[in-house]
C-alpha positions as CSV (number, residue, x, y, z in Angstrom):
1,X,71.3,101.5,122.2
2,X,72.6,104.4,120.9
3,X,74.3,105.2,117.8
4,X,77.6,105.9,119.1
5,X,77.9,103.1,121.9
6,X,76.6,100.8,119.7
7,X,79.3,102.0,116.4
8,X,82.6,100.4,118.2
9,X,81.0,97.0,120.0
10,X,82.6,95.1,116.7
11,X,84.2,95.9,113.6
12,X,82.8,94.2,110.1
13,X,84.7,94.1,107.6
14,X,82.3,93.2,103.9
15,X,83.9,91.7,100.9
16,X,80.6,91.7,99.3
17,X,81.2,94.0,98.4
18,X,81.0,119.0,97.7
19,X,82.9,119.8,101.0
20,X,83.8,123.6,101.5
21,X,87.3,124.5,101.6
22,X,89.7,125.3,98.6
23,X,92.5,122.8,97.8
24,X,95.7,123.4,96.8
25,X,97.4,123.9,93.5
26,X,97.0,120.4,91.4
27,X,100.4,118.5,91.1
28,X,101.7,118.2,87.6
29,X,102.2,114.8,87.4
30,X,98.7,113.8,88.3
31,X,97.0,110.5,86.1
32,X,93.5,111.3,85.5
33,X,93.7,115.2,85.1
34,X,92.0,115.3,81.8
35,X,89.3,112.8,80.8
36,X,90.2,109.1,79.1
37,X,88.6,108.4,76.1
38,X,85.3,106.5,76.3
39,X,84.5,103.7,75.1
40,X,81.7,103.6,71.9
41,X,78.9,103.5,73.7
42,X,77.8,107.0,75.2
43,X,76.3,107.0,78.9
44,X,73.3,108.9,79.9
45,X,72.0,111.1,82.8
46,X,72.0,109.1,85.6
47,X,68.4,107.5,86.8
48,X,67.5,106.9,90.4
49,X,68.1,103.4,90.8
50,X,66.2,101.3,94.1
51,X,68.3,100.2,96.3
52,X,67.5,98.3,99.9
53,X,65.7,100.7,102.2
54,X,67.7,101.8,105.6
55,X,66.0,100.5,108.9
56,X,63.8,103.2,110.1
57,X,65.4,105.5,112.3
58,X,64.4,105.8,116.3
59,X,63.2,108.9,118.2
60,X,66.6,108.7,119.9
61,X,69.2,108.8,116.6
62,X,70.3,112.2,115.7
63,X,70.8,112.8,112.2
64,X,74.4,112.0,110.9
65,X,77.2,113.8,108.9
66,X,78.7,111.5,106.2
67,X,81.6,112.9,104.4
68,X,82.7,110.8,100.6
69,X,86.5,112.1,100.4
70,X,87.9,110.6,97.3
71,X,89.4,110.8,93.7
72,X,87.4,111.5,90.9
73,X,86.5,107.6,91.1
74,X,83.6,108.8,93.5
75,X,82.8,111.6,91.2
76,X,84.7,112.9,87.2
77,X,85.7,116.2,88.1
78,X,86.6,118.3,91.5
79,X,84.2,119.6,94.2
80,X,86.0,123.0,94.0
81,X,84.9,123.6,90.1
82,X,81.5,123.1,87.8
83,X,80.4,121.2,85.7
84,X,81.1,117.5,86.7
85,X,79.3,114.4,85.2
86,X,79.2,111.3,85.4
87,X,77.8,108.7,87.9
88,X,78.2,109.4,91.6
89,X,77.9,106.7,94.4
90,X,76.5,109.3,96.5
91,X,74.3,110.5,93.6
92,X,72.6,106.6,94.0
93,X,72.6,106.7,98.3
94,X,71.3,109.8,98.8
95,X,67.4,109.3,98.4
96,X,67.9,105.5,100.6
97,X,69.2,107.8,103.6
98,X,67.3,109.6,105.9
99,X,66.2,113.1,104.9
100,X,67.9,114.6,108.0
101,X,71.5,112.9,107.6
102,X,73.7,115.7,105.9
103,X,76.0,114.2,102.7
104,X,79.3,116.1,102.3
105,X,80.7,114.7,98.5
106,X,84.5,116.1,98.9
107,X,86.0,114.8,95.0
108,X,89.1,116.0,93.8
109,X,90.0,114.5,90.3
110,X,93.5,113.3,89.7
111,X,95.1,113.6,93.8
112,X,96.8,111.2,95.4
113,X,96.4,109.4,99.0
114,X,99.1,112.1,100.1
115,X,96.8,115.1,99.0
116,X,94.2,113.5,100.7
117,X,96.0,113.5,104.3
118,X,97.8,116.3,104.0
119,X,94.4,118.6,103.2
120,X,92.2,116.1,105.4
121,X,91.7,118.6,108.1
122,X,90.1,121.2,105.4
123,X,88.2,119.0,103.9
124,X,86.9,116.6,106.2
125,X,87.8,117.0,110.0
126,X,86.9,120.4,110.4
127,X,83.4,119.4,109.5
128,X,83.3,117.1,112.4
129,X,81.7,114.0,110.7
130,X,79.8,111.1,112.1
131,X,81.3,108.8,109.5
132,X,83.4,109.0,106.6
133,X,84.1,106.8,103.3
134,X,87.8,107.4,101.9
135,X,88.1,106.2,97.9
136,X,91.6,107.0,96.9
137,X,94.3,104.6,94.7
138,X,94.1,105.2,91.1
139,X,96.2,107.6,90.8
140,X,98.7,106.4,93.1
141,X,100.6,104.4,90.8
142,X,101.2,107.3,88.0
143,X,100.0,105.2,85.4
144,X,101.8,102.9,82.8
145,X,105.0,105.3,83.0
146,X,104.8,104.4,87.0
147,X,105.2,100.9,87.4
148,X,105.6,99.5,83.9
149,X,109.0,99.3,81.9
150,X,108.1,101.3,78.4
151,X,110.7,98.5,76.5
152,X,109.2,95.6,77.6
153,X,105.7,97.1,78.9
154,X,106.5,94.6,82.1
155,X,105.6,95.3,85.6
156,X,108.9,96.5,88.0
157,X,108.5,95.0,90.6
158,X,110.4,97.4,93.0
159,X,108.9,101.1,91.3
160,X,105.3,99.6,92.1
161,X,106.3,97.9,96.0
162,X,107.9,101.6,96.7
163,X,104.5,103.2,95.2
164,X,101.8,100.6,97.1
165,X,104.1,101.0,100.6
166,X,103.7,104.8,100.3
167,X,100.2,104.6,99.8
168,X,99.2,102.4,102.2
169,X,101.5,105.2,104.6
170,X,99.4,107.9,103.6
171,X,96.1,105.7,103.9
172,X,97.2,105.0,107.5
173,X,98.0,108.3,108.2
174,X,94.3,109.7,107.1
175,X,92.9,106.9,108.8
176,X,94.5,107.2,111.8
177,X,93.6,111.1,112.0
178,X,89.8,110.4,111.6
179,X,89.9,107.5,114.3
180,X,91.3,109.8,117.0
181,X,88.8,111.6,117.2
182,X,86.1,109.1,117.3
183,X,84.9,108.6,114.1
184,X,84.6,105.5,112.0
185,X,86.2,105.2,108.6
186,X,85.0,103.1,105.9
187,X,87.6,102.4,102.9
188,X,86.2,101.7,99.3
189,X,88.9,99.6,97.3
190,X,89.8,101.2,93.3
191,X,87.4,99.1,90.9
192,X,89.2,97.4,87.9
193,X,90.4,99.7,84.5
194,X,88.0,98.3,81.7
195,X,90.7,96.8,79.1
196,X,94.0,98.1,79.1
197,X,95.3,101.6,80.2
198,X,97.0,104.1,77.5
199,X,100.4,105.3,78.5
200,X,100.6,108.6,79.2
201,X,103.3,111.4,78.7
202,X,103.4,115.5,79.8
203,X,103.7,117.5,76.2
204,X,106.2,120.8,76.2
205,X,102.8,122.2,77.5
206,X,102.6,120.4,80.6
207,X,99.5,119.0,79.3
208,X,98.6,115.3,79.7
209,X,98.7,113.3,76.4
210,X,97.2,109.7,76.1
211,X,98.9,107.5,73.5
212,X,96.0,105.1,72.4
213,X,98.2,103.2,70.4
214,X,100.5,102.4,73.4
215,X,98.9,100.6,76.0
216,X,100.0,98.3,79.6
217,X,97.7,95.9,81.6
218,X,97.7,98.5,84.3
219,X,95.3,95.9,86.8
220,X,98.2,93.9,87.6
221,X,99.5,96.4,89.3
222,X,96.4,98.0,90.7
223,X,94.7,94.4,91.5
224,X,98.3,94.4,93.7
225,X,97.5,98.1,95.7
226,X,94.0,96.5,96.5
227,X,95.4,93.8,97.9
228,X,97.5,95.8,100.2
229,X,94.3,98.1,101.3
230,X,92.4,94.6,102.0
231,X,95.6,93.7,104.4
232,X,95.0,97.2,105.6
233,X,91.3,97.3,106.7
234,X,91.9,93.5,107.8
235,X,95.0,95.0,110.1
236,X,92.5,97.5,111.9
237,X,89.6,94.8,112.6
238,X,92.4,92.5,114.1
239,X,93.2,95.5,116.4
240,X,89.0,96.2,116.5
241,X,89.1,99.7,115.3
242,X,86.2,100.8,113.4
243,X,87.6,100.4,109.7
244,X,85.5,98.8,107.4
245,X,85.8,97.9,103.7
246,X,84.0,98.1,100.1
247,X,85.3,95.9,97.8
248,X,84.8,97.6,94.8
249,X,86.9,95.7,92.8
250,X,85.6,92.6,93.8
251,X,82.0,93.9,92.9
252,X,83.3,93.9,89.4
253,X,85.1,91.0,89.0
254,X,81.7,89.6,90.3
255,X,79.7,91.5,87.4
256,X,81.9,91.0,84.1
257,X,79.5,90.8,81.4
258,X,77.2,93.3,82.9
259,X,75.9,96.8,81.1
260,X,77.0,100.2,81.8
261,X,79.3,99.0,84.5
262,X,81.7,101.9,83.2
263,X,81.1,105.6,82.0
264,X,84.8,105.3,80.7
265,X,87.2,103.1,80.8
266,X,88.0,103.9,85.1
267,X,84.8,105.7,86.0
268,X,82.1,103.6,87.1
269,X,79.0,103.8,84.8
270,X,75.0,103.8,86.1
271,X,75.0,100.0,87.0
272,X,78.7,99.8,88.6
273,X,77.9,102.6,91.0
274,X,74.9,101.5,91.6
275,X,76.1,98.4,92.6
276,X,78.9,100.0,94.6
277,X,76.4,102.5,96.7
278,X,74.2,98.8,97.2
279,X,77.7,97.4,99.0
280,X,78.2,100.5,100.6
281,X,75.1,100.6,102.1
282,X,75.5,97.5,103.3
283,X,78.5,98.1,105.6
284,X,76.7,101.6,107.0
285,X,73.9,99.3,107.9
286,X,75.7,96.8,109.8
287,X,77.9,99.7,111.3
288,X,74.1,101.1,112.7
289,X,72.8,97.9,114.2
């Protein structure tokens, strides 16, 4: 059976786990516009790891388009400059997928789930993709200064329901976009921040400051955004639309005490995107069969 008649039979949802086009001007009150300070131990060039080997592909598939449209989770930096580092998920996949399949990495470091629909027809439609991955949620909740109160560094309640709500809005909306015309959509969760997150304040520069010394458990409110993109992707099987999930976080809770899970303290190191591209793979392999 072909690819396509074959894609929207079922919808599986797994718990096991640089795209042309200019962007628009950054928002000033982005999170992650400049780097977070790493942790002691320094990360190295990434390696390419093994991971499980795609079924061989038929005389009848055609090659696919895959488009990675996310934060600068899925790769430091943005598609539209030079000089990015880090680990890449699509680094790791890209010698376990066919030769012919074209990779489109769309990254764009410190946006928002709003940035990402209202530029998703530049960046991803008008390449008319076969499938795409969406990675977007970190920066949603503005940091510390979003959803925690600076007195008591305690959650509020209400600042980070309004935030998760318009996120999920803006997820639907992209989501919804990319399913009308026929194309399946696969949703990677935000992995857990290693430790605790500085707060963060704009200088009379307009230049992002992290105050080390100041710090919020910032996964108690971004273990509760996951939570709402889990309800999400659950919401679209129900309905069977082709939306399928990477648990990303869950990955890491599952792997605590392992090495180079982190290149920072939010970017995934060699072993947590490995790991990651592993659970990914998984889900484009079920979506195949």
């Amino acid at each position: 059976m072909k690819f396509h008649q074959t894609l929207f039979a079922a919808v599986f949802i797994s718990l096991v786990v640089s795209c042309t086009g200019s962007p628009s001007v950054m928002p000033t009150a982005t999170l992650f516009k400049t780097p977070f300070p790493s942790p002691s131990k320094t990360f190295t060039p990434p390696s390419t790891p093994t991971l499980p080997s795609t079924a061989t592909r038929t005389p009848t598939e055609k090659p696919l388009k895959l488009i990675f449209y996310g934060d600068s989770i899925l790769k430091v930096g943005d598609v539209s400059k030079e000089g990015s580092v880090g680990f890449s998920i699509v680094d790791v996949l890209r010698p376990d997928l066919p030769a012919a399949d074209q990779i489109i990495t769309s990254n764009h470091g410190g946006r928002k789930a709003k940035w990402g629909y209202e530029n998703l027809d530049a960046n991803v439609l008008v390449n008319k993709p076969d499938i795409v991955t969406i990675w977007w949620g970190l920066n949603d909740l503005n940091g510390c200064p979003g959803i925690f109160d600076r007195v008591t560094n305690k959650l509020l309640p209400y600042d980070l329901t309004a935030m998760i709500n318009d996120h999920i809005h803006y997820m639907e909306l992209q989501i919804d976009a990319i399913l009308e015309t026929n194309i399946p959509v696969i949703v990677i969760t935000p992995m857990p921040v290693l430790g605790t997150l500085p707060w963060s304040h704009f200088d009379s520069n307009n230049q992002l400051v992290w105050e080390n010394d100041h710090r919020c458990d910032f996964d108690l409110g971004l273990e509760q955004l996951v939570e709402a993109q889990r309800k999400m992707v659950a919401d679209y099987a129900a309905e069977q639309k082709p939306v399928f999930l990477v648990d990303a976080w869950q990955i890491y809770k599952d792997h605590p005490n392992s090495d180079n899970m982190y290149m920072d303290i939010v970017h995934p190191g060699e072993h947590g995107a490995e790991l990651i591209a592993a659970g990914w793979l998984q889900v484009f392999q079920s979506i195949k069969r």
